[in-house]
C-alpha positions as CSV (number, residue, x, y, z in Angstrom):
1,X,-21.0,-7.7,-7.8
2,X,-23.7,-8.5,-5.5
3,X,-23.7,-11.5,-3.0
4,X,-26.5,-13.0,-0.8
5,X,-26.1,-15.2,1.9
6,X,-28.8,-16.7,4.0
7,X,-29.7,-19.4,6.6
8,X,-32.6,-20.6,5.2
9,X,-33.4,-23.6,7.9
10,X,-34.3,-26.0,5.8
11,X,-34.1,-25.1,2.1
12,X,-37.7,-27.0,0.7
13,X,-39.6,-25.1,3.5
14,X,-38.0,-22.0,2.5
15,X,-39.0,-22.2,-0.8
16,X,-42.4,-23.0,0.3
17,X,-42.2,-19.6,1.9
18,X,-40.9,-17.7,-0.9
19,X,-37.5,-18.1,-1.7
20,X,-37.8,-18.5,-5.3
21,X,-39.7,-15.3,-5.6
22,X,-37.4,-13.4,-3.4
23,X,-34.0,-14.8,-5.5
24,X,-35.5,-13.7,-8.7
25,X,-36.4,-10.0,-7.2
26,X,-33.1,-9.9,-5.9
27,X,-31.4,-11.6,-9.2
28,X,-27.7,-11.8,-7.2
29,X,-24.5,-12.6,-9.0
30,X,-24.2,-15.0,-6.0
31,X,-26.6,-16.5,-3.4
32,X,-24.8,-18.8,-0.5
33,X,-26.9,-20.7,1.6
34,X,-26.2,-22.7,4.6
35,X,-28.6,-24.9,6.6
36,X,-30.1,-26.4,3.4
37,X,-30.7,-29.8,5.1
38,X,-31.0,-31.5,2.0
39,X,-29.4,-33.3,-0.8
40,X,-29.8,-31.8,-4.2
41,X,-31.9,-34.8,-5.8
42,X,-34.7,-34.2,-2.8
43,X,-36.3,-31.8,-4.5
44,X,-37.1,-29.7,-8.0
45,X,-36.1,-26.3,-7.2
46,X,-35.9,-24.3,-11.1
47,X,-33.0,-22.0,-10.4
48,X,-33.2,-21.0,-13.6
49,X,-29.4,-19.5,-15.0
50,X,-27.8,-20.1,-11.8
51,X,-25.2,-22.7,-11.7
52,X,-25.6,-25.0,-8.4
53,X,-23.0,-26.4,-6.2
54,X,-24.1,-28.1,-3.1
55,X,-22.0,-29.5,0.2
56,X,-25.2,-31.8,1.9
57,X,-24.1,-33.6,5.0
58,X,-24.4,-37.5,5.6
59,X,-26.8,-37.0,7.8
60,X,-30.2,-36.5,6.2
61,X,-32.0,-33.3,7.4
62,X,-29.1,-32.0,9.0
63,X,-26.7,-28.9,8.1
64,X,-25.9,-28.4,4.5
65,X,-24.4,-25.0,2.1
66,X,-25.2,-24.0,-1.6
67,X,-23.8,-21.6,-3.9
68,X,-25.9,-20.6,-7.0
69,X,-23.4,-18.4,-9.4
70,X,-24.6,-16.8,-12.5
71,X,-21.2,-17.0,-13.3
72,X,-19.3,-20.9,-13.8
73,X,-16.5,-20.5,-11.3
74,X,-13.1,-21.0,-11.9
75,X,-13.2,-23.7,-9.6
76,X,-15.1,-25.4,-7.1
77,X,-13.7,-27.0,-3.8
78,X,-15.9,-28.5,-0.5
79,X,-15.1,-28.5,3.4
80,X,-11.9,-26.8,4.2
81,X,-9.2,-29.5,3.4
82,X,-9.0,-30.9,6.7
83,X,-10.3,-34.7,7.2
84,X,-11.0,-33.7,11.1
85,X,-13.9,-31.9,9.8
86,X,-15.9,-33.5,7.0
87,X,-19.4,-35.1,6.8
88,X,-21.5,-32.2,8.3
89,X,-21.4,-30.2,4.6
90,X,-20.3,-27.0,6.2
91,X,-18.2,-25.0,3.6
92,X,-17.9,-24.4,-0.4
93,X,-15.0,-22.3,-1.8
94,X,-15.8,-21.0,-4.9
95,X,-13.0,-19.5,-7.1
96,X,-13.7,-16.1,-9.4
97,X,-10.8,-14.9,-11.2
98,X,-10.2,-11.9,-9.0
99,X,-11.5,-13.3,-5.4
100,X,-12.1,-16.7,-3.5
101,X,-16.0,-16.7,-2.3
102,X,-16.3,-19.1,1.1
103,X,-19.7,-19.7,2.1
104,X,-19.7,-21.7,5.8
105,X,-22.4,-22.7,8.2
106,X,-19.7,-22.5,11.7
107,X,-20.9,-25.6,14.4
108,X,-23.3,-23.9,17.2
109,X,-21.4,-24.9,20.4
110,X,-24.7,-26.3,21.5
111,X,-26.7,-26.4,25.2
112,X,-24.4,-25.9,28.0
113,X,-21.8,-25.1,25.4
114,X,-21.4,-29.4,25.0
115,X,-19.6,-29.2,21.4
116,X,-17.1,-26.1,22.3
117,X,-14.1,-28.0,22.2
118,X,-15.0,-29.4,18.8
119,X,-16.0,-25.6,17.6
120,X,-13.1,-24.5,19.1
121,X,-10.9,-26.9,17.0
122,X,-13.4,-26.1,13.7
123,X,-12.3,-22.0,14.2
124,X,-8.8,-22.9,14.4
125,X,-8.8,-24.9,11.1
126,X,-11.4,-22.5,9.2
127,X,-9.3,-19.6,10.2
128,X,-6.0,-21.7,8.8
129,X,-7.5,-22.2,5.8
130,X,-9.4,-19.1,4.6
131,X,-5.5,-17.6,5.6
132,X,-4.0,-20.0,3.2
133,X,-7.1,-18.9,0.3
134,X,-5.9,-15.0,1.0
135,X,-2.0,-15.8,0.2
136,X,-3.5,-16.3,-3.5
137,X,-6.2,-13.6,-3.7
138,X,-8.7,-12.4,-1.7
139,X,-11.6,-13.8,-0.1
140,X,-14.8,-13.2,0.8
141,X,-16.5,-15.1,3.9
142,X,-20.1,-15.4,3.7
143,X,-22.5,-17.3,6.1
144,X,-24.3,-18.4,9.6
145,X,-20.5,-17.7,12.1
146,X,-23.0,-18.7,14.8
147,X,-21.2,-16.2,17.1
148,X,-22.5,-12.6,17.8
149,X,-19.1,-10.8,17.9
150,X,-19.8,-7.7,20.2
151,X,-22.3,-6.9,22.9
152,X,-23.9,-4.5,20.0
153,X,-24.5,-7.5,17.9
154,X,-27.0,-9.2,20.7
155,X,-30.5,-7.2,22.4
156,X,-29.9,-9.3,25.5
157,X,-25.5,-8.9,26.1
158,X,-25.7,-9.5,29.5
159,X,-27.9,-12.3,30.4
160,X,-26.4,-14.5,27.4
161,X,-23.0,-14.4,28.6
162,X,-21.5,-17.7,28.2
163,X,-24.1,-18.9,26.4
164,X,-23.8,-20.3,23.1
165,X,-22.9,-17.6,20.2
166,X,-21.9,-15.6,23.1
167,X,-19.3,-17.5,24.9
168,X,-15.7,-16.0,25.8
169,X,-14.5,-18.5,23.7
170,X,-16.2,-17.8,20.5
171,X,-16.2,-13.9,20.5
172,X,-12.4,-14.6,21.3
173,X,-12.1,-16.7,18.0
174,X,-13.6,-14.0,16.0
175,X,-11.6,-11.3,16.8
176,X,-8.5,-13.7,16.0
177,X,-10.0,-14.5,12.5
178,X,-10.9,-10.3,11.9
179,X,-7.2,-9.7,13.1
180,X,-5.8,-12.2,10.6
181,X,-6.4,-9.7,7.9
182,X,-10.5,-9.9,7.4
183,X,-13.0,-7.4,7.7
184,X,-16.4,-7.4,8.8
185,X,-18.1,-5.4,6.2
186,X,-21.6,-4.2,8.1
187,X,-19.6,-2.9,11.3
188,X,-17.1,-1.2,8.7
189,X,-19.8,0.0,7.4
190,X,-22.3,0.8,10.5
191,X,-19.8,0.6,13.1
192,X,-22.5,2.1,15.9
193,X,-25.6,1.1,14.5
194,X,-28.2,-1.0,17.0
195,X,-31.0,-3.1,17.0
196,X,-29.3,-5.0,13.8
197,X,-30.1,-8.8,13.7
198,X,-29.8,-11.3,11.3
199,X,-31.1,-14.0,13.9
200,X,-34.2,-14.3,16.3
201,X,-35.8,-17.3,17.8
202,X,-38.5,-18.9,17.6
203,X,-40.0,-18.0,20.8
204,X,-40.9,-15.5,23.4
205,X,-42.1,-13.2,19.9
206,X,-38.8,-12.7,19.3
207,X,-38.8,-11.1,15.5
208,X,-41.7,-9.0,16.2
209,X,-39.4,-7.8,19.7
210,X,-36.7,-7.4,17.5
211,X,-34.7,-9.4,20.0
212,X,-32.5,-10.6,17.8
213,X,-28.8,-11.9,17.1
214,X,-26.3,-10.9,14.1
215,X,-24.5,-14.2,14.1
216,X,-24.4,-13.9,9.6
217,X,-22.0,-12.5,8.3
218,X,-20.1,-11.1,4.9
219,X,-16.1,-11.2,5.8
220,X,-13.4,-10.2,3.0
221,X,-10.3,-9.6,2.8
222,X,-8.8,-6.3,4.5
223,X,-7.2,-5.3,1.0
224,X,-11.2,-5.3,-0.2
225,X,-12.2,-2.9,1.9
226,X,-12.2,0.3,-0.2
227,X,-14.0,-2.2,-2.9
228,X,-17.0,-2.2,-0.5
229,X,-20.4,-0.3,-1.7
230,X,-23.2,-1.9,0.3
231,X,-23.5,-4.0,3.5
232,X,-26.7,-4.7,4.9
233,X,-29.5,-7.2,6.7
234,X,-32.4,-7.8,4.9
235,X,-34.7,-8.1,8.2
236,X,-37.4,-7.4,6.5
237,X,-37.3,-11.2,4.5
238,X,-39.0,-14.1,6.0
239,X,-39.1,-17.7,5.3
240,X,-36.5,-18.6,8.1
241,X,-35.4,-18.0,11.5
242,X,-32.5,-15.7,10.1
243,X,-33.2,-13.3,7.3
244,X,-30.6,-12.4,4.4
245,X,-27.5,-10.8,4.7
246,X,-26.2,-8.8,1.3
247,X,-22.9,-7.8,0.1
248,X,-22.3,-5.4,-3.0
249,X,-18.6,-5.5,-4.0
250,X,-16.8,-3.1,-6.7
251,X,-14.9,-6.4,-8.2
């Protein structure tokens, strides 16, 4: 099975850039998108086969996932069934007979880390209830974690310490989430491989620097782990600030 998740920074522009063109190359099972910044009726995007479930935040322009599934879930769900953390469109749970699929765009902890103690609180209840999916089967986590894990997963380690993505804090979070029985499938995969981003800015030429972030991610359950076949970071896609991440599962 092959999944696709990407940040797309504002869907409309992305497909402006290519997006169409890029899912029909790629044809996925699944595609999960997170910063779509739109609601569905906003614009006339032919998906073609794909059926489309969408989590748009009350705010207009802001935040926002998709899942387009060639296959009609069992079952569809939004947020993560807590009312502390609804509004901002931020998760879709998607159930296949044999796995859970959880695409989530994770709150950036903003300048001077000003929303950490409400991403601190949002990690604790994620992590509570993707546990609670994998007591029924097992689940896949795709999407923008907005947190590099390791100092491999950043160019620049050292001067963004404490910064957002790369606080204590968040790293801390997820390496409690990976130890609650989820692995992240590139680093099982590449364990020692460098220079592998899924995120640069804007600025300073960062993408053509390849000063880059891997803040997106494809988590699944450890007991998926020998079902894994590919892992990788499409860096060579534009059309957004991050690129695509893809996951091919034997399920």
């Amino acid at each position: 099975m092959k999944l696709i998740s990407w940040n797309v920074n504002g869907l409309r522009a992305c497909v402006k850039k290519g997006f169409l063109d890029f899912l029909s190359a790629e044809s996925p099972d699944c595609c999960c998108l997170q910063e779509t910044k739109m609601q569905p009726d906003q614009a006339d995007i032919d998906l073609g086969d794909y059926w489309e479930y969408w989590n748009a935040a009350e705010k207009k322009g802001y935040s926002g996932t998709a899942i387009f599934s060639k296959t009609e879930p069992v079952h569809v769900t939004y947020d993560i069934n807590d009312p502390a953390h609804v509004g901002e469109g931020r998760c879709i749970t998607a159930e296949f007979p044999a796995f859970y699929l959880v695409t989530v765009y994770t709150p950036n902890s903003k300048e001077e880390l000003a929303r950490l103690p409400y991403r601190m609180e949002w990690d604790d209840a994620f992590r509570a209830y993707v546990m609670e999916l994998d007591k029924g089967k097992p689940v896949v986590i795709c999407g923008d974690m907005n947190v590099a894990h390791q100092e491999i997963d950043l160019k620049n380690p050292k001067s963004n310490r404490k910064n957002p993505g790369f606080s204590d804090e968040e790293r801390e979070k997820m390496t409690k989430l990976l130890s609650s029985g989820f692995t992240d499938t590139f680093r099982y995969l590449n364990p020692d491989l460098t220079g592998a981003y899924s995120w640069w800015s804007y600025r300073f030429n960062a993408r053509k620097n390849n000063a880059g972030w891997r803040i997106d991610y494809f988590l699944v359950s450890d007991r998926l782990r020998d079902k894994i076949k590919d892992a990788r970071i499409l860096s060579d896609v534009y059309g957004s600030d991050h690129c695509p991440v893809l996951l091919d599962l034997d399920i």
